[in-house]
N, C-alpha and C positions, 0 to 999 in steps of 0.2 A: 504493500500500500504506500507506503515513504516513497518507494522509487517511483510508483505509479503520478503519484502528486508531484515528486519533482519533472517529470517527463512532461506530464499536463502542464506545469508553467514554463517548461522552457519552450515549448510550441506558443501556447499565447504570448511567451516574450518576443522570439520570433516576429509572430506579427504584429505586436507591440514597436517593435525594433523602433519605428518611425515614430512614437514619443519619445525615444530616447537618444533619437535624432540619427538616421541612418540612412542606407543606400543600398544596390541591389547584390552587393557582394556577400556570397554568404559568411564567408568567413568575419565580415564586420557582424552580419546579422549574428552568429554565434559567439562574440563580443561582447553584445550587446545584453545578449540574452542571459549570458554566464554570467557578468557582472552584476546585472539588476538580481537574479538569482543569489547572487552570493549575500550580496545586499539582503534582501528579504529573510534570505535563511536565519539571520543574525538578530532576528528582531526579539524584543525582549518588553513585553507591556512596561507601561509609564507606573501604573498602580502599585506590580511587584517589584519593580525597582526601586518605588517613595517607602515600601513596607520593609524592604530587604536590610537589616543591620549593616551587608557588608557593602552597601553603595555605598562612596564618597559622601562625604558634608558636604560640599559645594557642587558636585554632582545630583545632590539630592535637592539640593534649594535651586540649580537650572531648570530642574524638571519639573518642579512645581508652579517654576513660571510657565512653562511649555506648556503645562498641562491649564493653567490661569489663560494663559494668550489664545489657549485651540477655543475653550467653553467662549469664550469673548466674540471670536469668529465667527461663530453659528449664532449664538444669542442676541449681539447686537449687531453684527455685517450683515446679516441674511447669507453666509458664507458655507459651502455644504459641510452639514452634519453628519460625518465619516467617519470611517473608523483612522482614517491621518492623521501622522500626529500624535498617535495614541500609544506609538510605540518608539522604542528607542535602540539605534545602532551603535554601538562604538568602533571606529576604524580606525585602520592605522596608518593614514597619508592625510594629509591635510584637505585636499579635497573629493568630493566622492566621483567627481568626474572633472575632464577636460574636455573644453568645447573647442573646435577647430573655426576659425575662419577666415575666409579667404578671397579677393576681388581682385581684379583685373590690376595693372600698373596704371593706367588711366583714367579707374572711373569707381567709384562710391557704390556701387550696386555689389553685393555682395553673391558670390557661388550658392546656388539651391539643390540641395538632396530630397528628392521625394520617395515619398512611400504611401501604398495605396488606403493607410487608413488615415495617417497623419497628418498626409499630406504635404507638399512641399514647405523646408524648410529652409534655413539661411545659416547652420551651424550645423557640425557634427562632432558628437561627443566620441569621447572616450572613457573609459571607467582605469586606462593603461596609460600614464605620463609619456611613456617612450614610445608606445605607438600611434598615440598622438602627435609628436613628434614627428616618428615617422611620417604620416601621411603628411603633416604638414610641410616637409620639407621635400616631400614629394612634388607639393603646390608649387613650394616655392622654385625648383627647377626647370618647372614649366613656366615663370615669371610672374607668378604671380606673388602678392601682398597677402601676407599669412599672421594669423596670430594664434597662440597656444591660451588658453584663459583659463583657472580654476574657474569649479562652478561645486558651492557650498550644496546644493540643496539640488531636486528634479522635479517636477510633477507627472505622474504617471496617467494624467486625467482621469484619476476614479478607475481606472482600469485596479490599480491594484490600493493597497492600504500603506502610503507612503510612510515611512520613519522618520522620525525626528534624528539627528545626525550627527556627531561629534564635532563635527565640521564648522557647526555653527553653535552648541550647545554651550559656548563661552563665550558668548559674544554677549555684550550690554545687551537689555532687556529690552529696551526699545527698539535696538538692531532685527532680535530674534522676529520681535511681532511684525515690522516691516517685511523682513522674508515668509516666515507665515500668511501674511495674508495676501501678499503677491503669489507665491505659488497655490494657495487656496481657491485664487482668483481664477485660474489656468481648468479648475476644477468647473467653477461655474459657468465659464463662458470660452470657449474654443471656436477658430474660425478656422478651416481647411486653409493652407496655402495663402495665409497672409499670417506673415513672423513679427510685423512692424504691429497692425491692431492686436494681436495678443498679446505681446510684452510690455505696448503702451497701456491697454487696457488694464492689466496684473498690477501696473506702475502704479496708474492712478486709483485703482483700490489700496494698493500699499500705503498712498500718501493718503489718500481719505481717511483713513481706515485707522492707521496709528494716529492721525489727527485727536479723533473718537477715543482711542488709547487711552494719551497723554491727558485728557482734557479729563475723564476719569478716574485714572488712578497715577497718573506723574506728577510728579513733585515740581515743584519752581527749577529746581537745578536741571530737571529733564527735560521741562518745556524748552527754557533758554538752551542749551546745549542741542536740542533738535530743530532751535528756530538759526539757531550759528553753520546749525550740518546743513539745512535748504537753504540757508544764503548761500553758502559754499557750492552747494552743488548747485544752485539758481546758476551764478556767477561762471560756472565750468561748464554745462549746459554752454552758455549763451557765445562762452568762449570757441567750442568747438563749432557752434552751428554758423557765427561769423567765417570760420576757416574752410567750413565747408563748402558756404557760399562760393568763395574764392576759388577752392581745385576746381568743383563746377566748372566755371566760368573756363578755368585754365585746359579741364580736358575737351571741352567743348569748342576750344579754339583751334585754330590752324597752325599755329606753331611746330616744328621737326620734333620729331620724338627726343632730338639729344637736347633741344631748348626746352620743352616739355618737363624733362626729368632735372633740368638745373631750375626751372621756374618752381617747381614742385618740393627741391629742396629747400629754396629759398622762403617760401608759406609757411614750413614747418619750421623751420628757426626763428618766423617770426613769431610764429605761434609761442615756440617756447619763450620766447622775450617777453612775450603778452602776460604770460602765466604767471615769469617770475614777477610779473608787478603790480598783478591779482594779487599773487598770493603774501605780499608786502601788506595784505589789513588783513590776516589770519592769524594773527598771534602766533606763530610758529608752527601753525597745524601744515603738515607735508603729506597726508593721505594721499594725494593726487601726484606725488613726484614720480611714480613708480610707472605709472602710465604716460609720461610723455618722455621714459629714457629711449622708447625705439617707437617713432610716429612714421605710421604710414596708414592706406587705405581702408585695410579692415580692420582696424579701431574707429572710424568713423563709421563706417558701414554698422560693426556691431552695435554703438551706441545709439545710433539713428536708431536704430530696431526696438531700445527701448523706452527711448524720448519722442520720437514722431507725432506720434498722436495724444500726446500726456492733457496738453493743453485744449483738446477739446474734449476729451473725457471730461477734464475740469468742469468746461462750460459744460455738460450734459448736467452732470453732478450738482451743478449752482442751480441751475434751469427746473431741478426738481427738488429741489429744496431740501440739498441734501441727506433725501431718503434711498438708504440702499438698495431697497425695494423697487422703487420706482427707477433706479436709475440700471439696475440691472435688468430692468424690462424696456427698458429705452434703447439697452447698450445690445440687446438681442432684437427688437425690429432694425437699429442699422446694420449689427451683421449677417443681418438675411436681405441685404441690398446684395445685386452685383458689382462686382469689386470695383468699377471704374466712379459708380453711384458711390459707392460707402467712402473714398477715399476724396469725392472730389464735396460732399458732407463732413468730412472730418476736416477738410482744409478749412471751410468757412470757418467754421463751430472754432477751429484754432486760433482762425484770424478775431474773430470776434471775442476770444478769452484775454488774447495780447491786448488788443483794444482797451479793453475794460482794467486791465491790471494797470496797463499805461495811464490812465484817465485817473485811477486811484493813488497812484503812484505821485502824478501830477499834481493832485488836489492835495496829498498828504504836504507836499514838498510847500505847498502856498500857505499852508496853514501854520507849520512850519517856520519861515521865515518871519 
């Protein structure tokens, strides 16, 4: 019977493979399969771990936040009520997967792996650092702009009963329920073949979401220190999306490939110039340093994917008045548009969030002086 059950999930992992971001090789499909298997085998309830004498002290008080942050999800997000979450892995790599990605030398659009339940996606994992590697440097021989990324956490879309993860079980409290409820998010609402509305969408329940949090059970010290973290990343955002403006522009011109790739260097050093004079009102905070040592295309690529649409999720969010409820039944009649509809809906909806934050922004500034 053990073996029978193991057999039965490595088939449905298999064709799972395309949550966990794959392509038609089988030997990645068997990858894919084994890893998320190994994962699962390991799991260990939240309950018998809080009652076990021989768990960790601090191990014990993570998981009672974990287990505080999942009831929060369901009770006040409208967020699925699952068995996620409810269990816990401990591994021994710092992260439980590696995501691969990868774009052209000349252009922001990043490489797609599809698979026929998943559907086409813009990443592919590994659960293996060095075969990660591998393919990627595979990429890169054929010329293209590659990046290796840990990735703390997965969502299996309800297919299976996710774990809670080492990976992130030490991480400040607020961090955890930001990943929590973005990956929970991935549970509620999935679009076939569009990677930019699901990771914006996950985003902007993350920010709503711990919004709600903080306002209920964070402390003064926690509100400010996550009002410091969204200026910071406000500011980085807005940095990267000015730059990209720019390649845009640059791949899109007529210039020779060898002026092309000296114009291209040249953006990314401004870029870093930019950064270090942001990062001169940060009080010392360098989180961000580790991402602009090696810039090129699919770092922009990946980040687009998960800021693109942030800003009219927002507006949807505002627009129903801040009911999870309702905005999650908003957020499901525009992804039953067709993509050219949904996406040219999300542009307005963004343009009209910028607006309105600009106009507050303005009026704060006059009242102000």
């Amino acid at each position: 019977m053990f073996r029978l059950r193991h057999l039965l999930w490595l088939v449905v992992g298999l064709l799972l493979a395309g949550a966990l971001i794959a392509c038609s090789d089988l030997d990645y499909y068997l990858h894919t399969a084994g890893g998320h298997l190994q994962v699962m085998a390991e799991r260990k309830p939240i309950p018998d771990l809080l009652t076990d004498q021989t768990t960790p002290a601090d191990l014990r008080k993570k998981l009672k936040e974990i287990a505080w942050i999942r009831h929060f999800a369901s009770d006040r997000l409208n967020l699925p009520d699952n068995g996620s979450y409810q269990s816990y892995v401990e591994l021994d790599r710092p992260y439980v997967l590696w995501n691969v990605v990868a774009t052209p030398e000349f252009s922001l659009d990043a490489l797609e792996w599809c698979f026929p339940f998943a559907g086409c996606v813009q990443y592919r994992g590994y659960f293996n650092l060095e075969k990660a590697g591998q393919f990627a440097a595979a990429l890169q021989d054929e010329g293209y702009d590659t990046i290796v990324s840990g990735v703390p956490a997965y969502s299996t879309l309800s297919w299976f009963d996710d774990p809670a993860l080492s990976t992130f079980s030490n991480w400040p409290t607020t961090s955890i329920a930001r990943l929590l409820f973005h990956e929970l998010a991935h549970q509620k609402l999935y679009v076939q073949d569009d990677s930019a509305f699901n990771e914006s969408f996950a985003t902007a329940v993350e920010l709503a979401g711990v919004e709600l949090w903080l306002e209920r059970f964070g402390s003064e010290k926690d509100k400010m220190e996550h009002k410091r973290q969204l200026k910071r990343e406000d500011q980085f955002v807005k940095l990267i999306a000015g730059t990209r403006d720019k390649l845009s522009t640059l791949y899109s011109g007529t210039l020779s490939v060898a002026e092309k790739r000296e114009a291209k260097s040249e953006v990314f050093a401004e870029l870093r110039r930019s950064y270090d004079r942001v990062k001169m009102s940060w009080d010392g905070y360098s989180g961000y340093d580790r991402w602009f040592r090696e810039l090129n295309n699919a770092k922009f690529a990946s980040l687009n994917t998960y800021h693109r649409w942030v800003p009219a999720f927002k507006r949807v969010m505002a627009q129903e008045n801040n009911s999870f409820t309702a905005f999650f039944s908003r957020c499901q009649q525009i992804a039953q548009l067709p993509q050219a509809r949904r996406s040219e809906l999300l542009e307005r909806l963004g343009h009209e969030q910028k607006n309105e934050v600009s106009a507050s922004q303005t009026a704060a500034r006059k009242r102000n002086s």
